[in-house]
N, C-alpha and C positions, 0 to 999 in steps of 0.2 A: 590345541593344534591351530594356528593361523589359518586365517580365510583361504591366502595363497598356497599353502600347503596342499588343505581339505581340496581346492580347485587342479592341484596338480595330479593328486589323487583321482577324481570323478575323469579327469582328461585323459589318464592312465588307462582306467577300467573301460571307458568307453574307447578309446584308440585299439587296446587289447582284442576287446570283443568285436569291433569291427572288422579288424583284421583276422580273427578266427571263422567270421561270418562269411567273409569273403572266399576263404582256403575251402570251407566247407562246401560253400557252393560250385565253388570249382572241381572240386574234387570231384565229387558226388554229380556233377552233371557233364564229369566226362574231359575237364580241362581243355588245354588249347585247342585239340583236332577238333572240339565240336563247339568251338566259340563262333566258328564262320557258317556252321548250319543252323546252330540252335536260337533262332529267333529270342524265344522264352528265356534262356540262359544270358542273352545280353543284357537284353532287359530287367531281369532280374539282381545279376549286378549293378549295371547304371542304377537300378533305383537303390542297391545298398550303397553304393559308392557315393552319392546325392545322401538319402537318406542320413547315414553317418556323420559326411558332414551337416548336417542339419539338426543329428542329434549334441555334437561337437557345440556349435554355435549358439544351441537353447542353452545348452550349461554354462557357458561363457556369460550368456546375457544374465541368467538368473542366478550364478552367484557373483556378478558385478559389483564392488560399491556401492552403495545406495549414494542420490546427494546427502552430502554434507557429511558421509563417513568414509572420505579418502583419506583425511589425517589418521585416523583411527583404526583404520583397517590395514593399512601401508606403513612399516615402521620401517627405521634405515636398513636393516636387516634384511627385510623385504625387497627392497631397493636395488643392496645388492646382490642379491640370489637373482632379481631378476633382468639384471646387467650383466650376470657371469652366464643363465640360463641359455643365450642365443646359440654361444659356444657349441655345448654339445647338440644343440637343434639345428647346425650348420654341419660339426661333423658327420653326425649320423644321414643329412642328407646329401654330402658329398658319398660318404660312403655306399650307400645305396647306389647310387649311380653311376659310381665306380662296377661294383658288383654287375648291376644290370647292363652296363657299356661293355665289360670282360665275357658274362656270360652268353648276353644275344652273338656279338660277334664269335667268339669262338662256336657259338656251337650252329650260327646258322652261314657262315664262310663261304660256303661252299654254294649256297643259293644265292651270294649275292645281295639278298634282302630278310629281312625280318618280317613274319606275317602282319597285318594289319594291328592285330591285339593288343601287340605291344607297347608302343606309344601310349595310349591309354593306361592298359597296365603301371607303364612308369611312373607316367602323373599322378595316376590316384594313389600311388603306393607311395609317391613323396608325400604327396598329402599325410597319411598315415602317420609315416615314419619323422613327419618334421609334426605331425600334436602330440604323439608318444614320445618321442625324444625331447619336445620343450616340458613337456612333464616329467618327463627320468634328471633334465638338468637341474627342471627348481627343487624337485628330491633329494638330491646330490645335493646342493647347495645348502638345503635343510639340515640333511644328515652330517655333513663338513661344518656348519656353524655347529650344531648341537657338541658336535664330537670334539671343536678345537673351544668350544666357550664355555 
Protein backbone atom coordinates (compact mmCIF):
# COMPACT_ATOMS: atom_id res chain seq x y z
CA UNK A 1 0.00 0.00 0.00
CA UNK A 2 1.50 3.53 -0.77
CA UNK A 3 2.31 6.03 1.95
CA UNK A 4 -0.61 8.26 0.33
CA UNK A 5 -3.05 5.71 0.41
CA UNK A 6 -2.16 4.24 4.23
CA UNK A 7 -2.47 8.35 4.98
CA UNK A 8 -5.76 8.59 3.40
CA UNK A 9 -6.79 5.59 5.34
CA UNK A 10 -5.65 6.95 9.12
CA UNK A 11 -7.49 10.55 7.68
CA UNK A 12 -10.62 8.36 7.22
CA UNK A 13 -10.65 6.69 10.46
CA UNK A 14 -9.88 9.49 12.31
CA UNK A 15 -12.42 12.02 10.40
CA UNK A 16 -15.12 8.98 10.94
CA UNK A 17 -14.46 8.70 14.68
CA UNK A 18 -14.66 12.32 15.15
CA UNK A 19 -17.51 12.73 13.79
CA UNK A 20 -19.24 9.89 15.61
CA UNK A 21 -17.55 11.53 18.77
CA UNK A 22 -19.24 14.50 18.11
CA UNK A 23 -23.09 12.98 17.33
CA UNK A 24 -22.46 11.23 20.56
CA UNK A 25 -21.97 13.96 22.54
CA UNK A 26 -24.78 15.71 21.25
CA UNK A 27 -27.00 13.26 21.47
CA UNK A 28 -26.42 12.01 24.87
CA UNK A 29 -26.22 15.69 26.33
CA UNK A 30 -29.48 16.63 25.00
CA UNK A 31 -28.72 18.23 21.40
CA UNK A 32 -29.57 21.80 20.39
CA UNK A 33 -32.33 22.91 23.23
CA UNK A 34 -29.43 22.49 25.65
CA UNK A 35 -26.37 23.70 23.81
CA UNK A 36 -27.47 27.40 25.06
CA UNK A 37 -27.56 26.26 28.92
CA UNK A 38 -25.19 23.62 29.14
CA UNK A 39 -21.94 25.34 29.76
CA UNK A 40 -20.11 21.68 30.10
CA UNK A 41 -21.59 20.57 26.86
CA UNK A 42 -19.98 23.40 24.85
CA UNK A 43 -17.06 22.98 26.14
CA UNK A 44 -16.81 19.66 25.71
CA UNK A 45 -17.39 19.88 21.98
CA UNK A 46 -15.20 22.97 21.35
CA UNK A 47 -12.53 20.72 22.84
CA UNK A 48 -13.53 17.66 20.46
CA UNK A 49 -13.87 19.95 17.55
CA UNK A 50 -10.17 21.53 18.44
CA UNK A 51 -9.00 18.39 19.65
CA UNK A 52 -9.72 16.42 16.28
CA UNK A 53 -8.37 18.64 14.56
CA UNK A 54 -5.22 18.46 16.31
CA UNK A 55 -5.52 14.71 16.25
CA UNK A 56 -6.05 15.23 12.14
CA UNK A 57 -2.66 17.41 11.91
CA UNK A 58 -0.26 15.04 14.19
CA UNK A 59 -1.08 12.45 11.44
CA UNK A 60 -0.35 14.58 8.74
CA UNK A 61 2.94 15.61 10.28
CA UNK A 62 3.96 12.09 11.26
CA UNK A 63 3.27 10.40 8.25
CA UNK A 64 4.89 13.29 6.14
CA UNK A 65 7.89 12.62 3.74
CA UNK A 66 10.80 12.38 5.60
CA UNK A 67 13.76 14.81 3.83
CA UNK A 68 15.07 13.46 0.87
CA UNK A 69 12.13 10.68 0.32
CA UNK A 70 9.76 12.91 -1.72
CA UNK A 71 11.00 11.16 -4.99
CA UNK A 72 10.34 7.96 -3.46
CA UNK A 73 7.36 8.23 -1.59
CA UNK A 74 5.37 10.32 -4.46
CA UNK A 75 5.16 8.46 -7.69
CA UNK A 76 3.34 10.05 -10.84
CA UNK A 77 0.44 8.03 -9.75
CA UNK A 78 0.49 9.70 -6.77
CA UNK A 79 0.53 13.01 -8.33
CA UNK A 80 -2.45 12.30 -9.98
CA UNK A 81 -4.74 10.86 -7.37
CA UNK A 82 -3.70 13.93 -5.62
CA UNK A 83 -4.69 16.52 -8.38
CA UNK A 84 -8.03 14.67 -9.06
CA UNK A 85 -8.51 14.20 -4.97
CA UNK A 86 -9.72 18.26 -4.38
CA UNK A 87 -12.64 17.36 -6.79
CA UNK A 88 -14.56 15.20 -4.41
CA UNK A 89 -13.22 17.32 -1.28
CA UNK A 90 -15.03 20.51 -2.97
CA UNK A 91 -18.10 18.56 -3.87
CA UNK A 92 -18.82 17.08 -0.59
CA UNK A 93 -18.23 20.55 0.95
CA UNK A 94 -20.42 22.31 -1.52
CA UNK A 95 -22.84 19.78 -0.61
CA UNK A 96 -22.87 19.91 3.01
CA UNK A 97 -23.71 23.54 2.73
CA UNK A 98 -26.13 23.19 0.39
CA UNK A 99 -27.78 20.62 2.88
CA UNK A 100 -27.15 22.96 6.05
CA UNK A 101 -28.41 26.38 3.95
CA UNK A 102 -31.94 23.96 2.84
CA UNK A 103 -32.24 22.72 6.21
CA UNK A 104 -31.72 25.74 8.90
CA UNK A 105 -33.87 27.84 6.53
CA UNK A 106 -36.62 25.76 6.02
CA UNK A 107 -37.04 24.50 9.30
CA UNK A 108 -36.21 27.79 11.27
CA UNK A 109 -38.47 30.46 8.71
CA UNK A 110 -40.59 31.21 10.62
CA UNK A 111 -38.32 32.68 13.49
CA UNK A 112 -36.55 34.59 11.18
CA UNK A 113 -33.10 33.41 12.58
CA UNK A 114 -31.06 30.47 13.26
CA UNK A 115 -29.94 29.81 16.90
CA UNK A 116 -26.54 30.86 17.88
CA UNK A 117 -25.08 26.95 17.33
CA UNK A 118 -25.28 26.93 14.31
CA UNK A 119 -22.70 28.85 12.50
CA UNK A 120 -20.38 26.90 14.49
CA UNK A 121 -21.96 23.69 13.80
CA UNK A 122 -21.30 24.55 10.01
CA UNK A 123 -17.62 25.37 10.33
CA UNK A 124 -16.51 22.60 12.26
CA UNK A 125 -18.54 20.04 10.26
CA UNK A 126 -16.82 21.53 7.00
CA UNK A 127 -13.86 20.96 8.67
CA UNK A 128 -14.96 17.18 8.89
CA UNK A 129 -16.42 16.72 5.90
CA UNK A 130 -13.72 18.48 3.65
CA UNK A 131 -10.53 15.74 5.84
CA UNK A 132 -13.02 12.80 5.18
CA UNK A 133 -13.87 13.49 1.81
CA UNK A 134 -10.05 14.44 0.77
CA UNK A 135 -9.55 11.01 2.02
CA UNK A 136 -12.75 9.14 0.25
CA UNK A 137 -11.23 11.15 -3.14
CA UNK A 138 -7.55 9.78 -2.84
CA UNK A 139 -9.28 6.24 -2.14
CA UNK A 140 -11.36 6.56 -5.19
CA UNK A 141 -8.42 7.60 -7.01
CA UNK A 142 -6.51 4.50 -5.57
CA UNK A 143 -9.38 2.07 -6.25
CA UNK A 144 -10.01 3.76 -10.15
CA UNK A 145 -6.02 3.26 -10.89
CA UNK A 146 -5.88 -0.23 -9.37
CA UNK A 147 -9.22 -1.23 -11.14
CA UNK A 148 -8.37 0.62 -14.92
CA UNK A 149 -4.38 -0.44 -14.66
Amino acid sequence: MAPLQKRAWYGLVIGVVWAIAIVVVFITKGGITAFPEDTGMRLLLDALFIGGLIVYLVMLFLTRPKKGQAQVTMDERDRVIMGRAPVVQLWAVIISLVVWMIALTEFYWDEGQIPVIFPSLIFFSTLIVSTVSQSVGILIGYWRMGRNG
